[in-house]
Backbone of each chain as ProteinMPNN parsed JSONL, in Angstrom:
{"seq_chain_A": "XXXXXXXXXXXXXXXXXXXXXXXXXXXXXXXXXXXXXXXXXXXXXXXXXXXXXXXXXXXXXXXXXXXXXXXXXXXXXXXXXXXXXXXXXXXXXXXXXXXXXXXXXXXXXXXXXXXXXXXXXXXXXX", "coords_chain_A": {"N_chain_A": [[172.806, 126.591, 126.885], [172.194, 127.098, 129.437], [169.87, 129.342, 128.583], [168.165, 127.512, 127.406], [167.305, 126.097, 129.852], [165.935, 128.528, 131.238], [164.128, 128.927, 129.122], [162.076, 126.551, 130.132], [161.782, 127.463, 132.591], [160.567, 129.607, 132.626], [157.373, 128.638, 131.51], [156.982, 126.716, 133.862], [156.577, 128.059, 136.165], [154.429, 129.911, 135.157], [152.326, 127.916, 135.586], [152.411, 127.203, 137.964], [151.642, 130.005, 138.964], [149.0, 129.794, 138.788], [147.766, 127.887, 139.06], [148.248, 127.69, 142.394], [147.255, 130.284, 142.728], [144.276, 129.853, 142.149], [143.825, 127.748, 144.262], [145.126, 127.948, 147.013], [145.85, 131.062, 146.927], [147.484, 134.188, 147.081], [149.701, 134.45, 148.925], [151.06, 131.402, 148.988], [151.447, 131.812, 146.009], [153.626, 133.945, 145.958], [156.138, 132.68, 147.106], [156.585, 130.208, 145.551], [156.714, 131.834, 142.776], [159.437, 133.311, 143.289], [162.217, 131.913, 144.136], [162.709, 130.524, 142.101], [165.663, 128.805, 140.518], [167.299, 127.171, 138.887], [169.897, 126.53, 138.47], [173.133, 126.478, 139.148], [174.157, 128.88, 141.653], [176.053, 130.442, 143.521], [179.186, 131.535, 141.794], [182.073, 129.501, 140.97], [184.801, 129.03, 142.788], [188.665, 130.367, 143.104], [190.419, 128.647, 143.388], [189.26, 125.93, 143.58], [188.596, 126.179, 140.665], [191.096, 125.834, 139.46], [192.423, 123.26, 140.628], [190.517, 121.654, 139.413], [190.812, 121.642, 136.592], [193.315, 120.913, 136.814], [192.893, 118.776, 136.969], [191.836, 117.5, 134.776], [193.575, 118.077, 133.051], [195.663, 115.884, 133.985], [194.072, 113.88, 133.646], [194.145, 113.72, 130.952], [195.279, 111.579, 127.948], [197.439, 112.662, 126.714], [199.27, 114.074, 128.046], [202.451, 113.188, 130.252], [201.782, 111.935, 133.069], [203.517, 112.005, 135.643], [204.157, 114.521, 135.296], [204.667, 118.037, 136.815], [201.585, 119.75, 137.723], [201.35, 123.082, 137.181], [199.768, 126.634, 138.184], [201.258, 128.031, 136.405], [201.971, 126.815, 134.164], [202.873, 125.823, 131.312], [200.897, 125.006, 128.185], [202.121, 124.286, 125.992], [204.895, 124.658, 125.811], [205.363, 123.721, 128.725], [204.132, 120.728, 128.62], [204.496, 119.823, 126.357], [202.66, 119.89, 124.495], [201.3, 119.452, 121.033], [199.341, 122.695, 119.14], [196.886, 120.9, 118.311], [196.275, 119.053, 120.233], [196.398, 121.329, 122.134], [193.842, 122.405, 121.561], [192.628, 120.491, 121.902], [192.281, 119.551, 124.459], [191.948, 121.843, 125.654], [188.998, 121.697, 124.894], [188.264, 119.802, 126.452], [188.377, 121.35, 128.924], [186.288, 122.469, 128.898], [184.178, 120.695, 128.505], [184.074, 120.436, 130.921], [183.077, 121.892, 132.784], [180.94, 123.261, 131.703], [180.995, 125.538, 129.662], [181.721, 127.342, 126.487], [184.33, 128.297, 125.054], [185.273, 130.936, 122.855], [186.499, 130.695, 119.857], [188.288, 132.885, 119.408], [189.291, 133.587, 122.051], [190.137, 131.2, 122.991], [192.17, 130.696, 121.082], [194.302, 131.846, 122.153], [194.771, 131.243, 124.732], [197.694, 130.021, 126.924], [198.383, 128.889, 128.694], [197.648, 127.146, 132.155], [197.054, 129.031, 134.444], [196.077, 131.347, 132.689], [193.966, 130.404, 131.776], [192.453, 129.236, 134.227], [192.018, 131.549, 135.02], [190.335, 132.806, 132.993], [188.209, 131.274, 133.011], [187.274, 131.533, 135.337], [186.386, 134.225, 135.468], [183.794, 134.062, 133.385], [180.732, 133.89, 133.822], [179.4, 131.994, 133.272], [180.093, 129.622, 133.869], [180.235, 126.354, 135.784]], "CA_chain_A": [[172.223, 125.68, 127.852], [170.904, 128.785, 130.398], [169.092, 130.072, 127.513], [167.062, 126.645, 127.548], [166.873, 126.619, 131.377], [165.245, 129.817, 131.178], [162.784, 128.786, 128.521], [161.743, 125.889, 130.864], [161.499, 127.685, 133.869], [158.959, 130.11, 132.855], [155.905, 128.08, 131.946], [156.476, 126.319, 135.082], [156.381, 129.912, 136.857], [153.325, 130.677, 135.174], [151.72, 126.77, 135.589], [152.671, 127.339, 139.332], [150.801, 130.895, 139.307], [147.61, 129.74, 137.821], [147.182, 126.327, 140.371], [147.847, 127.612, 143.9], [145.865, 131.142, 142.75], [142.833, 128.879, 142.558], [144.188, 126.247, 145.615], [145.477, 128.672, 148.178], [145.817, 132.606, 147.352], [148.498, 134.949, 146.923], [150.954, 134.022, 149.482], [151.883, 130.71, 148.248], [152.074, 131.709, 144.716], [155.285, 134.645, 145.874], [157.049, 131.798, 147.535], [157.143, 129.715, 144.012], [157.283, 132.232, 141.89], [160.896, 133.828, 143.567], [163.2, 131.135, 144.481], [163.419, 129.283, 140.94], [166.703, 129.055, 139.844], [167.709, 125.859, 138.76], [171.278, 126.303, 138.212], [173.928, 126.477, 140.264], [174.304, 129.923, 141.949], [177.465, 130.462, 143.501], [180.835, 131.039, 140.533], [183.372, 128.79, 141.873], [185.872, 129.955, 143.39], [189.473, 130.337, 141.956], [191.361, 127.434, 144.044], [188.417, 125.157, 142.935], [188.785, 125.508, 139.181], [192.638, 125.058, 139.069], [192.242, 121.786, 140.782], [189.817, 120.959, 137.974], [191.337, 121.919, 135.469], [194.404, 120.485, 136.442], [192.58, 116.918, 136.898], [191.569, 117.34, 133.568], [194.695, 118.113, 132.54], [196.092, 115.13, 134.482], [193.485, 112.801, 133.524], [194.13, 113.603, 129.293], [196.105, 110.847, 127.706], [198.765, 112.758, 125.985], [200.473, 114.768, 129.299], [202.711, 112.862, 131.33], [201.142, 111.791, 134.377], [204.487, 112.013, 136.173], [204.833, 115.914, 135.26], [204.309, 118.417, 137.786], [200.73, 120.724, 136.687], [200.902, 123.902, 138.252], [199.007, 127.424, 137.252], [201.889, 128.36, 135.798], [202.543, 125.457, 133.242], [202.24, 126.404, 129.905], [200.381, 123.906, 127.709], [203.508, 123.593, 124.858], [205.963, 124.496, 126.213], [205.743, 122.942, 129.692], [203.491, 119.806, 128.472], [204.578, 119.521, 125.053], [201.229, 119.733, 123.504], [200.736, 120.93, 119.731], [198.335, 122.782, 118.878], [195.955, 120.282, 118.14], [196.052, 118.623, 121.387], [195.87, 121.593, 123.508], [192.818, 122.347, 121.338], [191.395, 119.049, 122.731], [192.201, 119.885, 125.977], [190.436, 122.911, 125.923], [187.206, 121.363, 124.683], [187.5, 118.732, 127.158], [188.342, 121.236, 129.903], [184.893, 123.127, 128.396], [183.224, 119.815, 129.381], [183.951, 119.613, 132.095], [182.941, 123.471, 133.181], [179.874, 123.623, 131.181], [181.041, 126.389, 128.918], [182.303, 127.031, 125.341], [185.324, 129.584, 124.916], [185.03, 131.202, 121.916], [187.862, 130.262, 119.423], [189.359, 133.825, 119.339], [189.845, 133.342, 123.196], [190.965, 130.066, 123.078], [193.582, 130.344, 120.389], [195.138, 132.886, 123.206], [194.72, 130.325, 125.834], [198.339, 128.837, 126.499], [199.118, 128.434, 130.116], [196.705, 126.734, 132.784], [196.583, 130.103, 134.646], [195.196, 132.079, 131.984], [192.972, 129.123, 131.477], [191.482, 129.455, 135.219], [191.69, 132.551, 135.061], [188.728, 132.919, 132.057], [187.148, 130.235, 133.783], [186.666, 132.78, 136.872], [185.551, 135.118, 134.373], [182.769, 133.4, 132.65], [179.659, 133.813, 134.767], [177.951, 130.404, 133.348], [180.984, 128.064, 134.232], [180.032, 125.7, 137.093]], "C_chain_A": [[171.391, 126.448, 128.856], [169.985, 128.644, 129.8], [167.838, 129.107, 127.833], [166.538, 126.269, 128.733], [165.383, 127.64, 131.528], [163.469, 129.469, 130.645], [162.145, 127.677, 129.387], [161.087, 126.563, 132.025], [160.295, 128.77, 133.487], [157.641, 129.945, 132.764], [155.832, 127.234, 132.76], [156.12, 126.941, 135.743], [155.002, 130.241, 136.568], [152.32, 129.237, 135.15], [151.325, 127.088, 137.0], [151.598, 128.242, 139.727], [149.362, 130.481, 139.452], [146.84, 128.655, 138.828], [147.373, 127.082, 141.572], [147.256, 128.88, 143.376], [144.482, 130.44, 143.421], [143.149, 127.784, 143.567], [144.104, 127.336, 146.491], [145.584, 130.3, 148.27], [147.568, 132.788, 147.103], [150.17, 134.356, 147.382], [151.837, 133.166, 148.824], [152.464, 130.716, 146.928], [153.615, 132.622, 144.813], [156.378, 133.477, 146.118], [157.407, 130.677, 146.163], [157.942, 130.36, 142.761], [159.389, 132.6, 142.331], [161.794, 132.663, 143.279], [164.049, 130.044, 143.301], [164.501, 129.36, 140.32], [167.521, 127.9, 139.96], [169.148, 125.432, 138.613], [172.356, 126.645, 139.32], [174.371, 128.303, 140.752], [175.185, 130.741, 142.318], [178.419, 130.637, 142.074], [181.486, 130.719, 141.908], [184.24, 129.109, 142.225], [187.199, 129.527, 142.871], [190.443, 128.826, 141.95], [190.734, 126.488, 143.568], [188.431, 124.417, 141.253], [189.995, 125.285, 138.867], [192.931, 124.092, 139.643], [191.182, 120.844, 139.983], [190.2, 120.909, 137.634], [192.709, 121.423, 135.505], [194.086, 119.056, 136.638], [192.714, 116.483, 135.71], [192.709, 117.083, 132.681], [195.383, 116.293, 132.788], [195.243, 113.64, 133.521], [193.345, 112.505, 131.437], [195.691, 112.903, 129.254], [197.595, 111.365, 127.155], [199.566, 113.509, 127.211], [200.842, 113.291, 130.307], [202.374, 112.573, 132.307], [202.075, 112.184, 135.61], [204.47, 113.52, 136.439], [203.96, 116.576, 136.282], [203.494, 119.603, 136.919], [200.53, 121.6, 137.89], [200.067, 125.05, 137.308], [199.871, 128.248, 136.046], [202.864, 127.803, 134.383], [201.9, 126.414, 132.134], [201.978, 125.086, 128.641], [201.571, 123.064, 126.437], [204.39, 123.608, 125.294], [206.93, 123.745, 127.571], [205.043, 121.236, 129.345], [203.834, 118.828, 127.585], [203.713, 118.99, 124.146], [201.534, 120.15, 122.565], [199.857, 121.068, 119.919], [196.858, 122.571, 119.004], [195.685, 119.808, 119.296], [195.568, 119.697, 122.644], [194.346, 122.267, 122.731], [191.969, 121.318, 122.168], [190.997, 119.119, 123.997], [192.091, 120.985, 126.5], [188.954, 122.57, 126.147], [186.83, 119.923, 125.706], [187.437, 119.461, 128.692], [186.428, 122.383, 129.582], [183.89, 122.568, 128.707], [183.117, 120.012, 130.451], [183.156, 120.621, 133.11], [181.588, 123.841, 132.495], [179.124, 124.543, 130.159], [181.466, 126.367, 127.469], [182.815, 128.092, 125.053], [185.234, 129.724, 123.65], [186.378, 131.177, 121.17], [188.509, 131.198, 119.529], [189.674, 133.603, 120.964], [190.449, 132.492, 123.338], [191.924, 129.624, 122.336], [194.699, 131.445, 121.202], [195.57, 132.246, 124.567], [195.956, 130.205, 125.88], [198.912, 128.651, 127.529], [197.541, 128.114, 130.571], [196.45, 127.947, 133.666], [195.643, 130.95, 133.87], [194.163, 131.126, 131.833], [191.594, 129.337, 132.669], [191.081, 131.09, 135.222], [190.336, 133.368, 134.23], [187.918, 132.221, 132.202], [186.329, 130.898, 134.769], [186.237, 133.912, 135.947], [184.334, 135.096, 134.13], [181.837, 132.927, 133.749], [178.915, 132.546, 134.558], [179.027, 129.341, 133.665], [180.479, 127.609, 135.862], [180.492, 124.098, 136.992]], "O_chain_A": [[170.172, 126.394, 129.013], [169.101, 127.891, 130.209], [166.785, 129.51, 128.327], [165.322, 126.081, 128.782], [164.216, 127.4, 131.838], [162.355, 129.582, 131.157], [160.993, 128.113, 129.372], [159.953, 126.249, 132.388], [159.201, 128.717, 134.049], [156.791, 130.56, 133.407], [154.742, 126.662, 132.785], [155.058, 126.565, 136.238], [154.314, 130.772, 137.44], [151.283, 129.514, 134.548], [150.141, 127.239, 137.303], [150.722, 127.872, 140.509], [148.668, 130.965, 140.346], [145.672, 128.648, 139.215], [146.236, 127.22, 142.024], [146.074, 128.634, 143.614], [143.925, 130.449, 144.519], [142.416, 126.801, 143.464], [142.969, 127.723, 146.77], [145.457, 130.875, 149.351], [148.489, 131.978, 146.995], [151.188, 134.035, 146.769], [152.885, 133.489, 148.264], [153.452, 130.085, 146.553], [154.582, 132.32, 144.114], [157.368, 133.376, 145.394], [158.588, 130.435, 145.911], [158.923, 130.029, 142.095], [160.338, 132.146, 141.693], [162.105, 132.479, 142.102], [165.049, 129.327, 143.31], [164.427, 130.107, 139.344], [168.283, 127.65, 140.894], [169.541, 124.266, 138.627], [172.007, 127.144, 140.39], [175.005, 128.89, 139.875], [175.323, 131.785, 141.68], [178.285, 129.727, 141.256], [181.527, 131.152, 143.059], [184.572, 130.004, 141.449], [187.213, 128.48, 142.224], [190.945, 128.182, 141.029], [191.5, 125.798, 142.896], [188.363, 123.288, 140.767], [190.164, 124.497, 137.937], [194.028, 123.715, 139.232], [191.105, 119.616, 139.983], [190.727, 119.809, 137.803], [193.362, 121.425, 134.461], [194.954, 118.197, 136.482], [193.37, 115.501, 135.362], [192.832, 116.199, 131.833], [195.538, 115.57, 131.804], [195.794, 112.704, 132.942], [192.778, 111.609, 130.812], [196.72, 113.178, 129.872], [198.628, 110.695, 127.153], [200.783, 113.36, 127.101], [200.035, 112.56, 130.883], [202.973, 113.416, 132.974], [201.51, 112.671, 136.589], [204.712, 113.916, 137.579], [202.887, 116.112, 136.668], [203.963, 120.252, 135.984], [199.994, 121.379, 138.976], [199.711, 124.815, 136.154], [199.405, 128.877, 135.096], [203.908, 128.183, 133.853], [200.999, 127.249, 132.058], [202.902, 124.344, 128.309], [201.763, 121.885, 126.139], [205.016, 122.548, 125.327], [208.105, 123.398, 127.688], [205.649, 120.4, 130.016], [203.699, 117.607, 127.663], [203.82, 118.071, 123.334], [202.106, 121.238, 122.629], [199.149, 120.304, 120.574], [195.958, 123.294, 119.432], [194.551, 120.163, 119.617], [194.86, 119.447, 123.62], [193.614, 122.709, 123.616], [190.951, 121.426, 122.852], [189.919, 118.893, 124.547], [192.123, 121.171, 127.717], [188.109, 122.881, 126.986], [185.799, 119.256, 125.793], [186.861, 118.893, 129.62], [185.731, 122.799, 130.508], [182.859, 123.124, 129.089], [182.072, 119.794, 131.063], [182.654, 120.177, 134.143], [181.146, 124.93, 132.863], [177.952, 124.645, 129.798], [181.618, 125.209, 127.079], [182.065, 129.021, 124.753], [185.096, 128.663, 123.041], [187.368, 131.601, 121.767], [189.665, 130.875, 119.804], [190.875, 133.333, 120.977], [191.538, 132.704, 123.87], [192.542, 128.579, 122.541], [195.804, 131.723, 120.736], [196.478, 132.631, 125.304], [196.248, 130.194, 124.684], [200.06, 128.212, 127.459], [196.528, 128.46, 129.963], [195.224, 128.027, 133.738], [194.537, 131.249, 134.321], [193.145, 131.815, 131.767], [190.398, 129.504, 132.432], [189.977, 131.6, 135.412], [189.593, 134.235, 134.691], [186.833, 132.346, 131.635], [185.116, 130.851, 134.975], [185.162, 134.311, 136.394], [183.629, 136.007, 134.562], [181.998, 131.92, 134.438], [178.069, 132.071, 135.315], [178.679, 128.16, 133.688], [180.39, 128.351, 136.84], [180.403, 123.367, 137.978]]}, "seq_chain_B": "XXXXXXXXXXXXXXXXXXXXXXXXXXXXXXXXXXXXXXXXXXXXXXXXXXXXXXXXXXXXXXXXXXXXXXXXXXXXXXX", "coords_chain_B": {"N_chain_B": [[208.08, 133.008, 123.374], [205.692, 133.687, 121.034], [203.771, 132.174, 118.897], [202.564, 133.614, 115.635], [199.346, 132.897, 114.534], [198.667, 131.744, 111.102], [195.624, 132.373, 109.18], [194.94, 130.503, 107.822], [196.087, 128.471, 109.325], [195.064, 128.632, 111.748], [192.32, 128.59, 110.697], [192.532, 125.383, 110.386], [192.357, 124.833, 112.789], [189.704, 125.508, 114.046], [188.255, 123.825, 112.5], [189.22, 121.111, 113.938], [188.444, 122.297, 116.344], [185.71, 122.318, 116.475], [184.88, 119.156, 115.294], [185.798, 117.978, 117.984], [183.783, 118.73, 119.593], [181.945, 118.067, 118.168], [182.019, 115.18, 118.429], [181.834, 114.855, 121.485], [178.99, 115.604, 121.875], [178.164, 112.98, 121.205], [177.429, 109.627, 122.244], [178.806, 108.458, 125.53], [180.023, 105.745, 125.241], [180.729, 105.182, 122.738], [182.389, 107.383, 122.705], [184.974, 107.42, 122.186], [185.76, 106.283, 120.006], [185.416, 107.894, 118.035], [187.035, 109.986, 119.037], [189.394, 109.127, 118.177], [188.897, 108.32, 115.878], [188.854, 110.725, 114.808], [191.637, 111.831, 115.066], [193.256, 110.203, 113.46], [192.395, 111.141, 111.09], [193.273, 113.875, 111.081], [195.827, 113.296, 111.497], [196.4, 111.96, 108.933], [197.349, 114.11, 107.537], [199.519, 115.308, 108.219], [202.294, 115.85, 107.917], [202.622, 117.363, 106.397], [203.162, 120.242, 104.283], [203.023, 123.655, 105.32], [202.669, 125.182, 103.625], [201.944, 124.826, 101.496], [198.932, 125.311, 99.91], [196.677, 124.898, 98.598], [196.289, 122.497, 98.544], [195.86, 122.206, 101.264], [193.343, 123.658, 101.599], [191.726, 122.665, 100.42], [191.309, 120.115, 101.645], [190.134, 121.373, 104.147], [187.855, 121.815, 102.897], [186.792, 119.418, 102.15], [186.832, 118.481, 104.957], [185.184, 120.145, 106.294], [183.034, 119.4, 104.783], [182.39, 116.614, 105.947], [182.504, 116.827, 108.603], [180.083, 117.976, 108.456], [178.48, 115.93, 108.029], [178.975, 114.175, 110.195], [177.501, 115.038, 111.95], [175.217, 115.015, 112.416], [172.799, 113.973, 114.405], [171.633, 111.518, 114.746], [173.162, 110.296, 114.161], [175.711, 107.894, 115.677], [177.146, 106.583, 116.139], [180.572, 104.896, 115.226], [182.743, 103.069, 112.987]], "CA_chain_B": [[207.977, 133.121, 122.225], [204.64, 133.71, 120.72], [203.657, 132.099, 117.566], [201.42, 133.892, 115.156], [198.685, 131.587, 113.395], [198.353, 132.279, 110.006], [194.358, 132.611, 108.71], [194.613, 128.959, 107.344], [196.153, 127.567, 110.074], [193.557, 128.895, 112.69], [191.032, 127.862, 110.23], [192.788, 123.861, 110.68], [191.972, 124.756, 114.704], [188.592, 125.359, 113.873], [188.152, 122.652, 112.053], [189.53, 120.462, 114.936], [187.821, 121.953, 117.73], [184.138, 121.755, 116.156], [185.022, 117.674, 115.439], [185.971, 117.151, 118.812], [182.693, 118.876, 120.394], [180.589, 116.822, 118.046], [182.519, 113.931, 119.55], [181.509, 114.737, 122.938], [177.916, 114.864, 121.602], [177.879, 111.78, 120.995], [177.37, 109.042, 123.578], [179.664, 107.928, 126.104], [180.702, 105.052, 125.158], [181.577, 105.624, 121.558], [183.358, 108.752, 122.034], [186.643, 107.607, 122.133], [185.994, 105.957, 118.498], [184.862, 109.244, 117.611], [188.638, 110.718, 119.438], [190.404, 108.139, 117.435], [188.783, 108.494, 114.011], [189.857, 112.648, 114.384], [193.304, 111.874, 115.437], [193.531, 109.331, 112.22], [191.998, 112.209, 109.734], [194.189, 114.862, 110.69], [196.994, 112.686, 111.414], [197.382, 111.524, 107.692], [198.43, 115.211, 106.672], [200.48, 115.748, 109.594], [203.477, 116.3, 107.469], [202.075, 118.444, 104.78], [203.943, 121.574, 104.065], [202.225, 124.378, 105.524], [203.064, 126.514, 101.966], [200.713, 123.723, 100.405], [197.757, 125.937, 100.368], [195.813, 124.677, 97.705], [195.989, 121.059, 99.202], [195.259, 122.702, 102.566], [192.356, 124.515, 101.457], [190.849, 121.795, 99.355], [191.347, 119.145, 102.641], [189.504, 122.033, 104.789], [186.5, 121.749, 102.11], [186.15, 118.366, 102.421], [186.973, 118.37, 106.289], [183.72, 120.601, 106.986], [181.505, 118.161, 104.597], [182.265, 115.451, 106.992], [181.807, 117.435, 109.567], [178.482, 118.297, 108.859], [177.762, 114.87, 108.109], [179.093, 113.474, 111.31], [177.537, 115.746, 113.421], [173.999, 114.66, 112.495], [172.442, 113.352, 115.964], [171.181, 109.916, 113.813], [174.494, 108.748, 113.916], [175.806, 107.917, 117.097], [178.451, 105.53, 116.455], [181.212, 104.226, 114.04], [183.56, 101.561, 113.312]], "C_chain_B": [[206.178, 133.084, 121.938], [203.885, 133.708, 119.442], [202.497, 132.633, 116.96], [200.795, 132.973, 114.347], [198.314, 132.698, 112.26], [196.383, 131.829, 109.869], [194.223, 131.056, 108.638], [195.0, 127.76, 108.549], [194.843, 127.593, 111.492], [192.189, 128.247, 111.812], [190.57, 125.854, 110.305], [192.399, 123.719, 112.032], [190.488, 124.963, 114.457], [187.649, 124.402, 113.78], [187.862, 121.61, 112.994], [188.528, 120.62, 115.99], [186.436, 122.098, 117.199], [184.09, 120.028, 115.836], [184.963, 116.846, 116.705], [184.769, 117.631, 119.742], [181.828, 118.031, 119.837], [180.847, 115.448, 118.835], [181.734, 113.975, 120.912], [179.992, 114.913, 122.908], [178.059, 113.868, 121.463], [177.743, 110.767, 122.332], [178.514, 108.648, 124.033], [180.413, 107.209, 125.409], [181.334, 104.996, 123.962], [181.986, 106.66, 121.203], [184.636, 108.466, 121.632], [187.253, 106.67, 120.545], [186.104, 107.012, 117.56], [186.415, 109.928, 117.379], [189.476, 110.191, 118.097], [190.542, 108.308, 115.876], [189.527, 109.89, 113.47], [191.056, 112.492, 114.389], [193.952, 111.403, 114.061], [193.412, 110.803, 111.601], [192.552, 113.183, 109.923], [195.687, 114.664, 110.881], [197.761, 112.437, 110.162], [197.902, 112.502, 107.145], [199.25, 115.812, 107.777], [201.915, 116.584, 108.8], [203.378, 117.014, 105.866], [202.745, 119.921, 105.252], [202.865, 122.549, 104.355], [202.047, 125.456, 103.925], [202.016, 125.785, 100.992], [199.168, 124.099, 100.245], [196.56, 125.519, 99.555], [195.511, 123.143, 98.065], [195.181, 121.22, 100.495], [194.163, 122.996, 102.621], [191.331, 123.397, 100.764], [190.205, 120.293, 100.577], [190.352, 119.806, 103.525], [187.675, 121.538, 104.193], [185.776, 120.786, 102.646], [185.9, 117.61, 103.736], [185.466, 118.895, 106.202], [182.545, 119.898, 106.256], [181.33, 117.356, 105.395], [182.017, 116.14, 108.235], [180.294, 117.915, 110.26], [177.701, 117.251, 108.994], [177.412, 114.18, 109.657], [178.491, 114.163, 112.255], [175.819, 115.717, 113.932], [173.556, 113.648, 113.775], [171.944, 111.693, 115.536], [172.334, 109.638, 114.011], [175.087, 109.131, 114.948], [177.055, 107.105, 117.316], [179.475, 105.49, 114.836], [182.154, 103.353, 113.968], [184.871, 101.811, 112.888]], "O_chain_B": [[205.478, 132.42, 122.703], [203.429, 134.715, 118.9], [201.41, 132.34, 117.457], [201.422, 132.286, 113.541], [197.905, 133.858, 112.325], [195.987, 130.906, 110.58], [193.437, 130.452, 109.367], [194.508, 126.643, 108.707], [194.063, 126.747, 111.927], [191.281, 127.568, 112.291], [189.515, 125.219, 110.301], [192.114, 122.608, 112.477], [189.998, 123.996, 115.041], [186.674, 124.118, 114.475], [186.734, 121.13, 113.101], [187.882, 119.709, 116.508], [185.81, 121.762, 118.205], [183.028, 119.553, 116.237], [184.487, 115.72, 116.847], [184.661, 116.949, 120.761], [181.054, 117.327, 120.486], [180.104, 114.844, 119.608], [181.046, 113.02, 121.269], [179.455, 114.409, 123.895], [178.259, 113.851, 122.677], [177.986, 111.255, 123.436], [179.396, 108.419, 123.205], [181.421, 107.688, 124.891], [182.541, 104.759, 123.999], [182.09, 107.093, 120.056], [185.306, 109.148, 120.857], [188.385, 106.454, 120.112], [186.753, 107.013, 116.514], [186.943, 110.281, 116.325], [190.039, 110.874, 117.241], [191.46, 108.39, 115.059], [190.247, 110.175, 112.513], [191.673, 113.144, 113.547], [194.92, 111.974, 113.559], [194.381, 111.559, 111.668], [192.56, 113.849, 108.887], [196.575, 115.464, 110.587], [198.977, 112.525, 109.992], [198.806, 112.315, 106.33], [199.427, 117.024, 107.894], [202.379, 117.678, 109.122], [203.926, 117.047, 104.764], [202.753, 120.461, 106.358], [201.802, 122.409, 103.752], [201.208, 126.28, 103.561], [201.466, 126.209, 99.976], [198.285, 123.263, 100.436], [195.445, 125.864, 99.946], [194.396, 122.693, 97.799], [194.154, 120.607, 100.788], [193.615, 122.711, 103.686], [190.115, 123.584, 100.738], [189.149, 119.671, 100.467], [189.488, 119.002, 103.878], [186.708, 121.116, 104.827], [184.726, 120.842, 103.287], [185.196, 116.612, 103.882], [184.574, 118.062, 106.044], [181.422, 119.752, 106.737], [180.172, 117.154, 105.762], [181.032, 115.742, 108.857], [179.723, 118.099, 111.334], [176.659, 117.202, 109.647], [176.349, 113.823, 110.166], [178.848, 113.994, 113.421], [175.269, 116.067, 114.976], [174.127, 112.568, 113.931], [172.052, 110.808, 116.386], [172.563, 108.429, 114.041], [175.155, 110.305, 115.314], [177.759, 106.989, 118.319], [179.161, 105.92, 113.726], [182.444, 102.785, 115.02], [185.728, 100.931, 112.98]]}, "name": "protein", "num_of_chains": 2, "seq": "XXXXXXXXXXXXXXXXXXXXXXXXXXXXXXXXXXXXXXXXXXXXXXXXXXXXXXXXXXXXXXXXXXXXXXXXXXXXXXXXXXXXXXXXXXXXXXXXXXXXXXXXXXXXXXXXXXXXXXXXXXXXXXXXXXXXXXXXXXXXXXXXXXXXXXXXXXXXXXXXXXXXXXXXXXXXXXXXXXXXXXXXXXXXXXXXXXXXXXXXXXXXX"}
């Protein structure tokens, strides 16, 4: 998703150059060219994504609503997910974060700590 | 405790979690037909003997044809 960001943003960069050159001169073209960065800039901070991630958690049909989700829950054994489910609820907390854990990471996944914790990792999650 | 996945069974997680991202391609409102239909199709071998490898392996096959089918952006819905 970056990747295509990226490709976007540079023939606006060089659309930008090419019009105020011929409008106005130098100046205005530094002030366009720098500042473009369409994505969110800030990584989130750690308190941030384990109240995501535990919405997410919260808000998927197969956990309990009742049960208590802390960082220290572990997706089978405190949730009683298989497998398959906390697969799901990986890829939905992947939505929700903007990223895509790569299956050898995410068949390692199995507490919501380690979870935020590669969340705070992963420089494109926002 | 820390269960090891065997080759085939990681390959059934595979499986799974590329189904449920095409899902979430798909539009809103018919994702959760999308959820439903996966849950059905790996639900009916739920109780298949993991030692069943030649059933396993043959279900995988025909798992990633549909997979590829369903994942074509033309189709957007199902019933």
């Amino acid at each position: 998703m970056l990747r295509s960001i990226f490709r976007t943003v540079t023939p606006v960069v060089s659309t930008f150059r090419t019009a105020s050159s011929s409008l106005a001169g130098r100046r205005i073209c530094t002030r366009f060219v720098t500042p473009v960065r369409l994505y969110s800039s800030e990584s989130v901070d750690k308190n941030e994504i384990t109240t995501r991630v535990i919405d997410v958690i919260k808000a998927f049909d197969k956990t309990a609503a009742s049960k208590e989700v802390s960082p220290q829950t572990a997706f089978h054994k405190d949730l009683g997910l298989d497998s398959l489910d906390t697969v799901e609820l990986l890829v939905a907390i992947e939505e929700e974060f903007d990223i895509e854990i790569p299956d050898k990471v995410a068949d390692e996944l199995k507490s919501v700590g380690e979870t935020v914790e590669y969340i705070a990792s992963n420089p494109e999650a926002h | 405790m820390v269960k090891r996945l065997s080759g085939l069974q990681r390959e059934v997680l595979h499986l799974y979690r590329t189904s449920i991202r095409i899902a979430y391609s798909k539009p809103v409102d018919n994702r959760p037909r999308f959820f439903s239909f996966i849950h059905e199709e790996f639900g009916k071998y739920k109780d298949l003997s993991r030692k069943d490898f030649t059933t396993i392996e043959h279900l995988l096959r025909v798992g990633k044809k549909k997979v590829e089918m369903y994942s074509k952006p033309e189709l957007k819905n199902i019933h």
